[in-house]
C-alpha positions as CSV (number, residue, x, y, z in Angstrom):
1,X,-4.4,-18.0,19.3
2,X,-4.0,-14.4,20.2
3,X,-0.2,-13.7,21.2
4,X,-0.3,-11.9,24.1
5,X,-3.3,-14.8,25.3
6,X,-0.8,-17.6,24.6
7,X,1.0,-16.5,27.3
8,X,0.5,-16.0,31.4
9,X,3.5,-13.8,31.7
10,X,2.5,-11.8,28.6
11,X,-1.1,-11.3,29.5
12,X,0.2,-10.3,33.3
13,X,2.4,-7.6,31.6
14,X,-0.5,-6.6,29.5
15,X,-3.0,-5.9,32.4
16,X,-0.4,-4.6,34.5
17,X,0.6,-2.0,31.4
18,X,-3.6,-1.1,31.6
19,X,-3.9,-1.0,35.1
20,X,-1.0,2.0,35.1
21,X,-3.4,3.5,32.5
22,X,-6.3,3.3,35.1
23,X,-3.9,4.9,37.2
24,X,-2.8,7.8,35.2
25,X,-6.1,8.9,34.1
26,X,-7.5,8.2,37.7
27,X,-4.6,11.0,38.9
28,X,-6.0,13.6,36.0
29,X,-9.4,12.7,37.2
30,X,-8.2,14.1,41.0
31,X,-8.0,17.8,39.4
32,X,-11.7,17.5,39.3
33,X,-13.8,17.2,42.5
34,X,-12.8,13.0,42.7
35,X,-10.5,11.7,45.3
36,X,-7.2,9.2,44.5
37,X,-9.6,6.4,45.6
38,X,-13.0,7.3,44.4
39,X,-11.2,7.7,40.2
40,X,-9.1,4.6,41.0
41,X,-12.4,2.3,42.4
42,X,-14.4,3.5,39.5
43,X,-11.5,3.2,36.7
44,X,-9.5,0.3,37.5
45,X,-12.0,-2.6,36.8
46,X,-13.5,-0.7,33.5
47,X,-9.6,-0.4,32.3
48,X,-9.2,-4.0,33.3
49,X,-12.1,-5.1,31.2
50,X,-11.6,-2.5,28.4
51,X,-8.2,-4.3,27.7
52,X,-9.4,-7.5,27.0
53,X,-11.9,-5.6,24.8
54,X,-9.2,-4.2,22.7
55,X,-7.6,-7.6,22.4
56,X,-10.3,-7.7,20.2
57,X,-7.9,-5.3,17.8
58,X,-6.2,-8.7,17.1
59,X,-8.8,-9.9,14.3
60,X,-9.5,-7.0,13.2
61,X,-5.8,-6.5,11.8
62,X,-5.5,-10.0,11.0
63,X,-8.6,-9.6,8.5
64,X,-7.8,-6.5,7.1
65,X,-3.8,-7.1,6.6
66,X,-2.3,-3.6,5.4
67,X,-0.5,-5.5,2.5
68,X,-3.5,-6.3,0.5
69,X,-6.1,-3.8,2.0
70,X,-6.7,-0.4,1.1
71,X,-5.9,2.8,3.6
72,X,-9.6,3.9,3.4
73,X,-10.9,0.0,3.7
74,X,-8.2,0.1,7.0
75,X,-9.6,3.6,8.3
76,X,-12.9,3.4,8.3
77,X,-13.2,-0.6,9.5
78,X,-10.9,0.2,12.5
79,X,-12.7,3.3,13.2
80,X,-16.0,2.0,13.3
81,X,-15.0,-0.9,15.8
82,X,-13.2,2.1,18.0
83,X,-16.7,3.8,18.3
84,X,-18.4,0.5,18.7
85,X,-16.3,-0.7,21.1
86,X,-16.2,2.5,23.2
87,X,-19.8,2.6,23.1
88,X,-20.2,-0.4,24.5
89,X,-17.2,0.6,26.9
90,X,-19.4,3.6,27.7
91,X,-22.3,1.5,28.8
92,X,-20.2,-0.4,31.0
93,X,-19.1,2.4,32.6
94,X,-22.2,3.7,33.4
95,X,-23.9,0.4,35.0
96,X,-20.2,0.3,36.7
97,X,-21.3,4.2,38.2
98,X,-24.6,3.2,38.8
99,X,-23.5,-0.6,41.0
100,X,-21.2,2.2,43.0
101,X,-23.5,4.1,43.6
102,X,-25.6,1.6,45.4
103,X,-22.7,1.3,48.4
104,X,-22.7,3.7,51.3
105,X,-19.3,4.6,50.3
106,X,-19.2,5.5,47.0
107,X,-23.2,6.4,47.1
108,X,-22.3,10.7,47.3
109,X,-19.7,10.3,44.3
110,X,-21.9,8.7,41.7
111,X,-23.0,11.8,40.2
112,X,-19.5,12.7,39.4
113,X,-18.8,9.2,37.8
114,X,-21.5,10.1,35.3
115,X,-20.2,13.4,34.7
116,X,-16.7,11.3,33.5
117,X,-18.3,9.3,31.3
118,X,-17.9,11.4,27.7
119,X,-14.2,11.6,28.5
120,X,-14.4,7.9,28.9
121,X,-15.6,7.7,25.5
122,X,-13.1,9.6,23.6
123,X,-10.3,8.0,25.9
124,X,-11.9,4.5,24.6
125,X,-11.7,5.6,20.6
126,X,-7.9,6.6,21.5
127,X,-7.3,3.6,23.3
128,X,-9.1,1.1,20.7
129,X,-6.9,2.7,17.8
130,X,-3.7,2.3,19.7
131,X,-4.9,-1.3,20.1
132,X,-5.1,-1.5,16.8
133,X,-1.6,0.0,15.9
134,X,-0.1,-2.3,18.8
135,X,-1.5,-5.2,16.8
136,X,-0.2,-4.3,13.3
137,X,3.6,-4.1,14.8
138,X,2.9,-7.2,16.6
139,X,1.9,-8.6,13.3
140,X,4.4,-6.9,11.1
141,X,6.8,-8.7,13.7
142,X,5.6,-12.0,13.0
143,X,5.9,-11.3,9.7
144,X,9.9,-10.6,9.6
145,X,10.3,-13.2,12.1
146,X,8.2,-15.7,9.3
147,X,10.2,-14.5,7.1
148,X,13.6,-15.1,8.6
149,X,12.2,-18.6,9.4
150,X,11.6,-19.5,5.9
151,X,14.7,-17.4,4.7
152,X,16.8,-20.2,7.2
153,X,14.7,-23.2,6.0
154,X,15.4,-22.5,2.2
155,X,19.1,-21.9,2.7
156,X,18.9,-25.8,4.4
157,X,17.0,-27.0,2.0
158,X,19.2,-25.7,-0.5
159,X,22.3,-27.0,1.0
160,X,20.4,-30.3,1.6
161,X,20.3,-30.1,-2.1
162,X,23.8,-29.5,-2.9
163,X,24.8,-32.5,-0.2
164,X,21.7,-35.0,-1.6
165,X,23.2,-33.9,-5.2
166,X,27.7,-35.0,-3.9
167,X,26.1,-37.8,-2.3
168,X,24.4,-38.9,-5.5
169,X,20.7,-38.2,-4.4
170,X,20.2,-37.3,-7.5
171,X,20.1,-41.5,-7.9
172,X,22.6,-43.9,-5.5
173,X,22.4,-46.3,-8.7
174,X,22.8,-43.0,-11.1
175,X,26.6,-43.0,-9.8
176,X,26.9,-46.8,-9.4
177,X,25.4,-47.5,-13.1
178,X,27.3,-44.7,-14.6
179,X,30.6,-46.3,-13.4
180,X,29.7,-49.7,-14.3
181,X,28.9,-48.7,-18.2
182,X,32.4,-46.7,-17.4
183,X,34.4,-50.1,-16.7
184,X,32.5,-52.0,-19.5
185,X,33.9,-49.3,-21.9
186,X,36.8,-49.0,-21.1
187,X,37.4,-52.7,-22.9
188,X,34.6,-52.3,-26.1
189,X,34.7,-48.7,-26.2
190,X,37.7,-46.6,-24.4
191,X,37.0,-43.3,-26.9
192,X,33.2,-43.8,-25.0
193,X,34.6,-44.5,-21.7
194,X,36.7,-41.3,-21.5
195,X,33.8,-39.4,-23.1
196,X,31.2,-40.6,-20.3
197,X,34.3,-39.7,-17.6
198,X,34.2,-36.3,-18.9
199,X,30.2,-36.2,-18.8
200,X,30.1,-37.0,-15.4
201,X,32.8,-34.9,-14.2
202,X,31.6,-32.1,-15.7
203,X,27.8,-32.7,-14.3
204,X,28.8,-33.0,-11.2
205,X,31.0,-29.7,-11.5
206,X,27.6,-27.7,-12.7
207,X,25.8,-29.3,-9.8
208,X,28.1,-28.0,-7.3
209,X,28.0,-24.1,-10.0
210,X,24.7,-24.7,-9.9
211,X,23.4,-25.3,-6.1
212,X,25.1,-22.3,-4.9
213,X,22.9,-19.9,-6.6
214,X,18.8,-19.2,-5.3
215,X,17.6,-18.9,-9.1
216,X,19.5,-19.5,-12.2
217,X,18.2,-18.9,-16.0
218,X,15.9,-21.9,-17.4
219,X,18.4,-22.0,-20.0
220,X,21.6,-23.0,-17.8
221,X,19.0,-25.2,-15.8
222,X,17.9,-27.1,-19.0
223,X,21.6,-27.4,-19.7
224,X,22.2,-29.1,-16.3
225,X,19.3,-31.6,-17.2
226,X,20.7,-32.2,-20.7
227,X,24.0,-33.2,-19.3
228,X,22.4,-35.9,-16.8
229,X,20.4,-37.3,-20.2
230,X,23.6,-37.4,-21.9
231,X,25.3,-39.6,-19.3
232,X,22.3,-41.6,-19.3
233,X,22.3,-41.6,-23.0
234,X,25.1,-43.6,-22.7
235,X,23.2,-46.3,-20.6
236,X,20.4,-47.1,-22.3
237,X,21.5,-45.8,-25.8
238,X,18.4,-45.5,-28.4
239,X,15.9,-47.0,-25.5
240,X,16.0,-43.3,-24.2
241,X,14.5,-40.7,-26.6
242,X,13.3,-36.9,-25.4
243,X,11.4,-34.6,-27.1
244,X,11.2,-30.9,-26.1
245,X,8.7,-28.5,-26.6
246,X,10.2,-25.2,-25.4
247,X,8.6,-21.6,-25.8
248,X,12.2,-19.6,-26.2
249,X,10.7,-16.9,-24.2
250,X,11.4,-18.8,-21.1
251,X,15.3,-19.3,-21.4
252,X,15.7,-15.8,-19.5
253,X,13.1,-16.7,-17.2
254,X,14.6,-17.4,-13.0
255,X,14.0,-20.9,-11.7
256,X,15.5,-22.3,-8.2
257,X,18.4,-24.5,-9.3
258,X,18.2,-28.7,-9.5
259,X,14.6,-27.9,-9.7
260,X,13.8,-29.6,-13.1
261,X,17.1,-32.6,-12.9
262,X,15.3,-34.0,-10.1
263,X,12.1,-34.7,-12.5
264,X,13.9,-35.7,-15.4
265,X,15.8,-38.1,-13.4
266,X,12.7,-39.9,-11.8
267,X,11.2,-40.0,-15.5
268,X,14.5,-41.8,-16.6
269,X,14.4,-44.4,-13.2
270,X,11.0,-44.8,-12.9
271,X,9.8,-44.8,-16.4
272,X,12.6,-45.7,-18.9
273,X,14.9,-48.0,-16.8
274,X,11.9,-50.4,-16.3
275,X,10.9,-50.6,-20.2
276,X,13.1,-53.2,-22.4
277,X,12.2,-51.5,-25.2
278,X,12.6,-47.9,-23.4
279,X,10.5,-45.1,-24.3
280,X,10.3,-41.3,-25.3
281,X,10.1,-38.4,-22.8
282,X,8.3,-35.6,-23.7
283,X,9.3,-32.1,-22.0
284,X,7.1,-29.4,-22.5
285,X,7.6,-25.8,-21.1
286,X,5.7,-22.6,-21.7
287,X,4.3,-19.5,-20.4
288,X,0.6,-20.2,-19.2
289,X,-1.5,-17.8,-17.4
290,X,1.7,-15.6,-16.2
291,X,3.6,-18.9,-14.7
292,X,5.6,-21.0,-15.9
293,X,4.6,-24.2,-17.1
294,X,6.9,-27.2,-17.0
295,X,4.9,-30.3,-18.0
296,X,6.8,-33.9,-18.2
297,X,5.3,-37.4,-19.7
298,X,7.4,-40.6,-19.6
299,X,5.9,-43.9,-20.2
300,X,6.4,-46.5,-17.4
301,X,5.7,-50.5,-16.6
302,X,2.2,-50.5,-16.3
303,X,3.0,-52.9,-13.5
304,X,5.5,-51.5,-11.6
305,X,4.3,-49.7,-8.3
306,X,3.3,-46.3,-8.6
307,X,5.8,-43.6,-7.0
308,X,4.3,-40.1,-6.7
309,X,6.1,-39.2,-3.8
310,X,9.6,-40.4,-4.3
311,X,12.5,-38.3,-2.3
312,X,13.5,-36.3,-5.6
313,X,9.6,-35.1,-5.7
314,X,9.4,-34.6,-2.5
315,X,12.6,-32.5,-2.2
316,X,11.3,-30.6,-5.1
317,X,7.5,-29.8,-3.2
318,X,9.2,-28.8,-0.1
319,X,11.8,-26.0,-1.6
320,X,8.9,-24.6,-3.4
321,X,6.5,-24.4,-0.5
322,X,9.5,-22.2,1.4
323,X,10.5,-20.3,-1.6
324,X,7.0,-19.4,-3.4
325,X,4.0,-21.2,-1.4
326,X,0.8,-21.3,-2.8
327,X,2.6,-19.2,-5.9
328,X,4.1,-22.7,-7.1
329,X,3.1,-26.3,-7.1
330,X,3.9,-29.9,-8.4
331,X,1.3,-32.2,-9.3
332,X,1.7,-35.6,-10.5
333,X,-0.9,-37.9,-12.5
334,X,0.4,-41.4,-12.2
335,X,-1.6,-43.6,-15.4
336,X,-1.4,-47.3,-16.3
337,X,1.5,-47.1,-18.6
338,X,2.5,-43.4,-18.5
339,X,3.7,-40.4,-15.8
340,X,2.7,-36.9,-15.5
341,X,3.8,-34.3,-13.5
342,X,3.0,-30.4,-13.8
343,X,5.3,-28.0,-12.4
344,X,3.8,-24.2,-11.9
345,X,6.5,-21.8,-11.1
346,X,6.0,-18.0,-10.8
347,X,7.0,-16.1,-14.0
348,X,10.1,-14.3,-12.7
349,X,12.5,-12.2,-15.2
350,X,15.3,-11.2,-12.7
């Protein structure tokens, strides 16, 4: 809805802000041979009208935004809705001269009403393109304000991810598992117990590096996945295999951080912890069409319940909708025995 319709108290201010208009041009219109009230009874109702005429200004911006359209596209739109709109203000005002000139007490006047009328149009083409410039703030305000909106929502979301990653959203059994294999270890195993301590610890230290940051190298984000496989590593041993398809090019490129973990850990819950005989996950990522491509296929129990929109997924689609919207998405292709999800991020260098 138009902004200044949305609200009574705004729309009073707006007329009120016109009808001192009226009265402005009503006192240059007194130099002539009109009195106070003659300009004021023929001005004050087309003024009045005329501003919820330029209200049309309002689509007019909001089709042509000055981001994406051209000054001369901007120009000669906005100036051919001035004219038109003045024109039609224009024959308004002269249906408005001629109604007043059918009373007894404006009936002497009228002729002077006509004789106003070609001011009235090149006061309607000035007024229109202020309109239109009004509008543009207005919208340029939205804007920052949109802007700061989504600027707050990220840094929650982001923080969200740093508390969902201490409080071990990354997987409540992730922790719980990882401790158990720990204490069965420690017995069998305590060179492999102390080395899956040190794993963890030092995951948990580059989550916390990590989730301070709003983009990190894919490199020191692959990094940060390949520690959680090697925790897990330990868990299911040679049941967990990955292969990696990686076009070196995109090491240096910018990714938000815990963006790829989250996927790599619902391949490992959902797809290899089911299988007794595990499975391979196969990471490809590459540069396709200017984005960057992150494709990931696990195999999973074909009859298991299908999750494609578990809380790590989810968490994922929501920070990119605030950080890149329709620039970035996530898809996922659940299959009978496999998992698919395609992540599209914007190519970013710095």
């Amino acid at each position: 809805m138009h902004p200044i319709l949305g609200r009574a108290s705004r729309l009073a201010l707006y007329l009120a802000i016109w009808a001192i208009a009226a009265g402005l041009v009503a006192s240059v219109l007194t130099q002539t041979d009109l009195t106070w009230v003659d300009a004021l009874a023929f001005l004050l109702p087309l003024f009045l009208v005329y501003g919820f005429v330029c209200l049309s200004a309002w689509y007019v911006c909001r089709a042509l935004p000055l981001r994406v359209s051209s000054a001369s596209s901007v120009l000669a739109s906005c100036g051919v809705t001035a004219i038109t709109a003045s024109a039609a203000w224009l024959a308004l005002g002269r249906g408005w001269a001629m109604a007043l000139g059918m009373t007894p007490a404006f009936a002497e006047v009228a002729p002077r009403y006509e004789a106003q009328l070609p001011l009235l149009f090149a006061l309607g083409v000035l007024l229109f393109l202020l309109a239109v410039a009004v509008h543009y703030a207005i919208l340029a305000l939205e804007a920052i304000r949109e802007a700061e909106r989504a600027r707050l929502e990220l840094e929650v979301l982001t923080r969200d991810a740093e508390l969902r990653a201490l409080r071990a959203q990354l997987n409540p059994h992730f922790l719980y598992n990882s401790l158990n294999s720990i204490s069965a270890l420690t017995a069998s195993d305590p060179a492999g117990a102390r080395r899956m301590c040190l794993l963890l610890g030092d995951f948990l230290r580059s989550t916390l590096g990590a989730s301070g940051h709003e983009g990190i190298r894919l490199a020191d984000e692959l990094a940060l996945a390949d520690r959680f496989l090697d925790i897990e590593q330990v868990r299911f041993g040679s049941r967990l295999q990955v292969v990696r398809h990686i076009d070196p090019t995109a090491s240096e490129c910018r990714v938000p951080p815990l963006i790829l973990q989250p996927l790599v850990e619902n391949a490992v819950v959902h797809g290899i912890a089911g299988l007794l005989e595990g499975g391979v996950i196969h990471l490809d990522i590459g540069r396709r069409n200017g984005s960057l491509s992150i494709a990931i296929d696990n195999p999973r129990d074909g009859d298991a319940p299908r999750i494609t929109r578990g809380v790590g997924l989810e968490n994922v689609r929501r920070r990119l909708a605030v950080m890149f919207g329709p620039a970035a998405r996530l898809e996922t292709t659940p299959g009978p025995g496999s998992f698919h999800v395609q992540l599209e991020l914007p190519w970013v260098n710095q």
